[in-house]
C-alpha positions as CSV (number, residue, x, y, z in Angstrom):
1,X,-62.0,-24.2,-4.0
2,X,-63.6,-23.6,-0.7
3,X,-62.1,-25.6,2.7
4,X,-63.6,-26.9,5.8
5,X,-61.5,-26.9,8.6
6,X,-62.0,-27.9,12.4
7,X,-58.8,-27.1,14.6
8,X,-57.7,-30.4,15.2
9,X,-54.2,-30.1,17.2
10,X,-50.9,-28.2,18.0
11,X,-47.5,-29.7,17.6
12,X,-44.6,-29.2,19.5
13,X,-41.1,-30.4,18.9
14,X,-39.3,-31.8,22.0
15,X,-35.6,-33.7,22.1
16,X,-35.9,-37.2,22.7
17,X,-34.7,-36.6,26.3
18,X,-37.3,-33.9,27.1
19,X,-40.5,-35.6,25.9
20,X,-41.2,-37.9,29.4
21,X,-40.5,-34.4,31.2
22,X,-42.7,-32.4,28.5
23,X,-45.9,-35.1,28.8
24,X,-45.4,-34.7,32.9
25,X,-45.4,-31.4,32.1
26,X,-48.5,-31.0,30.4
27,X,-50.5,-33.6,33.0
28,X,-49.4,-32.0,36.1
29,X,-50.0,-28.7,34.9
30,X,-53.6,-28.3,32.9
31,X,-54.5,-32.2,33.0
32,X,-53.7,-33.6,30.2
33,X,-53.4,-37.2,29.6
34,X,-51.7,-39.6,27.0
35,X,-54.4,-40.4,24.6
36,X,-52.0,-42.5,21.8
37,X,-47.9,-42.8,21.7
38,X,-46.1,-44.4,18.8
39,X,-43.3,-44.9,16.2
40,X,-43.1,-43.6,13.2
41,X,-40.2,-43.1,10.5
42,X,-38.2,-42.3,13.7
43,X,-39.6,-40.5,16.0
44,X,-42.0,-41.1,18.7
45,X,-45.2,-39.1,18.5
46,X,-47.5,-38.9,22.0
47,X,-51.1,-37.4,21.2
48,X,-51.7,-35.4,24.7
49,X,-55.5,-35.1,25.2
50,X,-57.6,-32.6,27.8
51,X,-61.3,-31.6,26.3
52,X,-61.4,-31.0,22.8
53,X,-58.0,-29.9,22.7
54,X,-55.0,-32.3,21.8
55,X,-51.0,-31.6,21.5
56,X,-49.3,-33.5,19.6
57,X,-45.5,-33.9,20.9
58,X,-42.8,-35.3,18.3
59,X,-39.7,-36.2,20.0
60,X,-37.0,-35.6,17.1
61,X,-35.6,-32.3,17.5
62,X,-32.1,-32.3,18.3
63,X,-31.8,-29.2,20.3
64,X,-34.1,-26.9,22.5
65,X,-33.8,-24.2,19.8
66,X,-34.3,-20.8,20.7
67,X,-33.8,-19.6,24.1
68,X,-37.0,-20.0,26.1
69,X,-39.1,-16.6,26.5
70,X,-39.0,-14.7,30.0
71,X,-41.3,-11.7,28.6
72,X,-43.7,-12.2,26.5
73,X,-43.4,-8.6,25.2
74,X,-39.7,-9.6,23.9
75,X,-40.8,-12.6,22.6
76,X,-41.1,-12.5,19.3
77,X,-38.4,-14.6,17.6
78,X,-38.8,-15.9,13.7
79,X,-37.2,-19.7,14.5
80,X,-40.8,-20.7,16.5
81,X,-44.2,-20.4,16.7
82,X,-45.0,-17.5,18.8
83,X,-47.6,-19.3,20.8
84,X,-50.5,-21.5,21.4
85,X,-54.1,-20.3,23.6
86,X,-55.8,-21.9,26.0
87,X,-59.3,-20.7,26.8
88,X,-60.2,-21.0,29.9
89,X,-63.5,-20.2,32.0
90,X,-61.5,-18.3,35.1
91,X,-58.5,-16.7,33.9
92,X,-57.7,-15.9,37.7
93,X,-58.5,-19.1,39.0
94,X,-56.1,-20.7,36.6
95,X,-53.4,-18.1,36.9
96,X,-53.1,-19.1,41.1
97,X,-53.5,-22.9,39.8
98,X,-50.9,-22.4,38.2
99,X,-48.9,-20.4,40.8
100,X,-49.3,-22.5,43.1
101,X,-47.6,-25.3,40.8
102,X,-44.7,-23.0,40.6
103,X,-44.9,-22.0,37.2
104,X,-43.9,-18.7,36.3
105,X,-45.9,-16.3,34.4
106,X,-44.0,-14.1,31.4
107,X,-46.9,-11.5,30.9
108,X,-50.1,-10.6,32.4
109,X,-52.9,-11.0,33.4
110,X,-53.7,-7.9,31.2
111,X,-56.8,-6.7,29.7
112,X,-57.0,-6.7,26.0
113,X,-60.1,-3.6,25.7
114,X,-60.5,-5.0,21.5
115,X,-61.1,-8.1,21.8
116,X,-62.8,-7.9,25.6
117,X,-60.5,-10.4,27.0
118,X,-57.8,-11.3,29.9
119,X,-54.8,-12.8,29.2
120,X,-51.7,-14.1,31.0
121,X,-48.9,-16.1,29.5
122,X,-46.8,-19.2,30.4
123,X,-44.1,-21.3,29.1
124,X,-44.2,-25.1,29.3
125,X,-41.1,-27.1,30.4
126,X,-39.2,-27.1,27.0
127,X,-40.1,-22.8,26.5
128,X,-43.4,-22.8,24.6
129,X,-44.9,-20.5,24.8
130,X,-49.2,-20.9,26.1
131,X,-51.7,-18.0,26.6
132,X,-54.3,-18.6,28.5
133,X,-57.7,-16.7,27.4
134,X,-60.8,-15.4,29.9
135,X,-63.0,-15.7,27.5
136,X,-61.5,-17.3,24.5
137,X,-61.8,-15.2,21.0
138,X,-64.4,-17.5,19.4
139,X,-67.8,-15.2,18.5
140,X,-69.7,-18.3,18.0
141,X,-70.7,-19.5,21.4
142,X,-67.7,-22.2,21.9
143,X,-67.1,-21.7,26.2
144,X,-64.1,-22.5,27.6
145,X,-63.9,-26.6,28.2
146,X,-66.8,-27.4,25.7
């Protein structure tokens, strides 16, 4: 059996108390806005929406978890996902966006010669950690935004 898949979104755990923060977060930040939030079997889900790319926050966990990254490097810890990419269309633009919003990078902007790419790294609010991607690694034309 063959499957077809489309991406369709990334989920991120957040305490009950962190999720207004986390959606703020996410709005301030890359622009993101609440496309659906509801109840279900106990926990509120929000759907956060910019382009073609949706988060899905779930607001049951009942602590942070591990310890939020300050190198990406040193990162790598088996109790979370590693990390979730943006692409973007100006890696530097975004990085001094994103500076200027006081948030922190953990690693880069560094040149990745394999894959012909930029990279810098981020954490949101509650420690996830987000590369961003000049360009992203899709061969098949997708563009950053599209």
């Amino acid at each position: 059996m063959t499957f077809a898949f489309s991406h369709d979104h990334v989920g991120i755990t957040v305490t009950r108390d962190d999720l207004d923060a986390t959606i703020a977060w996410y709005s301030r930040t890359f622009g993101f806005a609440v496309e659906r939030r509801f109840e279900a079997h106990g926990t509120t889900f929000v759907f956060l929406t910019a382009g073609d790319v949706k988060i899905e926050l779930l607001a049951g966990a009942s602590d942070r978890g591990a310890a939020p990254a300050d190198d990406i490097l040193t990162s790598m810890h088996t109790s979370r996902l590693h990390h979730f990419c943006l692409a973007v269309a100006d890696l530097d633009a975004a990085v001094s966006r994103l500076l200027e919003l006081d948030v922190p990078l953990i690693g880069g902007p560094m040149r990745i010669p394999a894959t012909g790419q930029r990279i810098a790294f981020v954490t949101d609010n509650v420690g996830t950690i987000i590369e961003l991607s000049d360009p992203g690694t899709w061969t098949s034309g997708r563009k950053a935004g599209t």
